[in-house]
C-alpha positions as CSV (number, residue, x, y, z in Angstrom):
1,X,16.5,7.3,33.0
2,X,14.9,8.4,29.7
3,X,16.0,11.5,27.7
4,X,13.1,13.6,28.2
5,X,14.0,12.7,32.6
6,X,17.7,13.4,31.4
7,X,16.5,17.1,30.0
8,X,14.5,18.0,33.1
9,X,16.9,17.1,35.3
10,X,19.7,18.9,32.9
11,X,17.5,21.8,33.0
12,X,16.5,21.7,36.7
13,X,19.8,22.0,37.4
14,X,21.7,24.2,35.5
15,X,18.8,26.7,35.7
16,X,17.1,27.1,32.2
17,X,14.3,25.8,30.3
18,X,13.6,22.0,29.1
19,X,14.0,23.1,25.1
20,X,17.3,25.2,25.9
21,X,18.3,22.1,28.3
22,X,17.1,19.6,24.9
23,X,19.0,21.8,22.3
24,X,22.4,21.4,24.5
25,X,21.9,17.7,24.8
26,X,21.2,17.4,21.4
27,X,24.1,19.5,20.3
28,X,26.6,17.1,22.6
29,X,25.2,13.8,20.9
30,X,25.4,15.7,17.4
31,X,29.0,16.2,18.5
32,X,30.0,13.1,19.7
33,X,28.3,11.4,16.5
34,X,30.7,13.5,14.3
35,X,33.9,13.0,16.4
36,X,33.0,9.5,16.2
37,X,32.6,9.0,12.4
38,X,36.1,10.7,11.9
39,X,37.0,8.1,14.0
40,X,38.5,10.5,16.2
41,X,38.6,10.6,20.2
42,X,36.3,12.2,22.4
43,X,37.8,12.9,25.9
44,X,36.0,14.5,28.9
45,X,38.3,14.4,31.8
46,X,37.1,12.3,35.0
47,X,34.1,11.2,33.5
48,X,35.4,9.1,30.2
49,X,36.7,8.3,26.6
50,X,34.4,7.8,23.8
51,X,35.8,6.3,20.7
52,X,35.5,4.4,17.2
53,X,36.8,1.1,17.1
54,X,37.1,-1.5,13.9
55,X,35.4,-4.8,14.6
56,X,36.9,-7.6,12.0
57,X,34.3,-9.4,9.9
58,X,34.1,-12.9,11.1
59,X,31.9,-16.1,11.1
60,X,29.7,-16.7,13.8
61,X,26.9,-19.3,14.1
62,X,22.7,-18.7,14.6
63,X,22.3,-20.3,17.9
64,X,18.8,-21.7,16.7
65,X,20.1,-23.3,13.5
66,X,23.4,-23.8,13.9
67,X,24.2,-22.5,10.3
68,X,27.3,-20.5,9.8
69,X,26.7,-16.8,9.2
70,X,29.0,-14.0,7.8
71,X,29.3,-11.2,9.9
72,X,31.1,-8.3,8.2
73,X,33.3,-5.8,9.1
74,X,31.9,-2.6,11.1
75,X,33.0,0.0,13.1
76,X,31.3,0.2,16.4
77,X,31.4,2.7,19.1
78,X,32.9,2.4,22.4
79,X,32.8,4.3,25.6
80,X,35.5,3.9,28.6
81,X,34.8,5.1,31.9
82,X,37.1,7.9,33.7
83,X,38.3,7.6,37.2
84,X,36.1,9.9,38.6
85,X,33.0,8.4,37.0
86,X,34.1,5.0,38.5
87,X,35.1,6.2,41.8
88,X,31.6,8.4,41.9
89,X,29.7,5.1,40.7
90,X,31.4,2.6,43.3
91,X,30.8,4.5,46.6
Protein backbone atom coordinates (compact mmCIF):
# COMPACT_ATOMS: atom_id res chain seq x y z
CA UNK A 1 0.00 0.00 0.00
CA UNK A 2 1.24 3.49 -0.84
CA UNK A 3 0.51 6.65 1.24
CA UNK A 4 -1.87 8.36 -1.04
CA UNK A 5 -4.06 4.31 -0.85
CA UNK A 6 -3.19 4.75 3.02
CA UNK A 7 -5.09 8.34 3.01
CA UNK A 8 -8.06 7.20 1.08
CA UNK A 9 -8.61 4.34 2.91
CA UNK A 10 -7.84 6.57 6.34
CA UNK A 11 -10.35 8.93 5.00
CA UNK A 12 -12.91 6.41 3.72
CA UNK A 13 -13.19 5.21 6.88
CA UNK A 14 -13.23 7.50 9.54
CA UNK A 15 -15.57 9.71 7.42
CA UNK A 16 -13.74 12.90 6.19
CA UNK A 17 -11.94 14.20 3.37
CA UNK A 18 -8.51 12.87 1.69
CA UNK A 19 -6.55 16.39 2.79
CA UNK A 20 -8.08 16.32 6.46
CA UNK A 21 -7.34 12.31 6.31
CA UNK A 22 -3.40 13.52 4.74
CA UNK A 23 -2.92 16.32 7.44
CA UNK A 24 -3.64 13.61 10.36
CA UNK A 25 -1.24 11.22 8.91
CA UNK A 26 1.15 13.64 8.47
CA UNK A 27 0.77 15.05 11.86
CA UNK A 28 1.37 11.18 13.33
CA UNK A 29 4.72 10.73 11.25
CA UNK A 30 5.72 14.39 12.30
CA UNK A 31 5.15 13.08 15.83
CA UNK A 32 6.77 9.93 15.84
CA UNK A 33 9.85 11.69 14.02
CA UNK A 34 10.19 14.01 17.06
CA UNK A 35 9.58 11.30 19.84
CA UNK A 36 12.10 9.48 17.98
CA UNK A 37 14.98 12.09 17.85
CA UNK A 38 14.64 12.55 21.68
CA UNK A 39 15.21 9.16 21.58
CA UNK A 40 12.19 8.67 23.48
CA UNK A 41 9.51 5.81 23.27
CA UNK A 42 6.42 5.79 21.32
CA UNK A 43 3.82 3.30 22.62
CA UNK A 44 0.36 2.52 21.09
CA UNK A 45 -1.18 -0.14 22.98
CA UNK A 46 -1.99 -3.57 20.95
CA UNK A 47 -0.62 -2.34 17.88
CA UNK A 48 3.31 -1.59 18.89
CA UNK A 49 6.51 0.12 20.19
CA UNK A 50 8.44 2.53 18.12
CA UNK A 51 11.83 3.46 19.31
CA UNK A 52 15.48 4.89 18.84
CA UNK A 53 18.16 2.51 19.23
CA UNK A 54 22.20 3.16 19.05
CA UNK A 55 23.93 1.03 16.48
CA UNK A 56 27.87 0.77 17.34
CA UNK A 57 30.25 1.77 14.57
CA UNK A 58 31.95 -1.20 13.28
CA UNK A 59 33.96 -2.66 10.31
CA UNK A 60 32.20 -4.47 7.72
CA UNK A 61 33.49 -5.57 4.31
CA UNK A 62 32.12 -4.56 0.48
CA UNK A 63 30.92 -7.87 -0.69
CA UNK A 64 32.28 -6.98 -4.34
CA UNK A 65 35.82 -5.97 -3.28
CA UNK A 66 36.38 -7.44 -0.26
CA UNK A 67 38.03 -4.16 1.23
CA UNK A 68 37.30 -3.31 4.79
CA UNK A 69 34.94 -0.40 5.33
CA UNK A 70 34.22 1.81 8.34
CA UNK A 71 30.78 1.98 9.25
CA UNK A 72 30.11 4.53 11.91
CA UNK A 73 27.99 4.95 14.65
CA UNK A 74 24.14 5.85 14.08
CA UNK A 75 21.10 5.73 15.67
CA UNK A 76 18.45 3.85 13.78
CA UNK A 77 14.85 3.44 14.34
CA UNK A 78 13.08 0.52 15.37
CA UNK A 79 9.49 -0.60 15.44
CA UNK A 80 8.16 -3.83 17.71
CA UNK A 81 4.99 -5.23 17.01
CA UNK A 82 2.11 -5.40 19.87
CA UNK A 83 0.10 -8.40 20.59
CA UNK A 84 -2.84 -7.52 18.97
CA UNK A 85 -1.09 -6.49 15.77
CA UNK A 86 0.50 -10.02 15.72
CA UNK A 87 -2.47 -11.93 16.66
CA UNK A 88 -4.62 -9.73 13.97
CA UNK A 89 -1.70 -10.45 11.33
CA UNK A 90 -1.40 -14.28 12.01
CA UNK A 91 -5.12 -15.38 11.71
Amino acid sequence: MKKQELVAKIAADAGISKAQAERALGAFTDAVTTTLKKKDKLTLVGFGTFEASDRKARTARNPRTGASINVPASTVPRFKAGKALKSAVNK
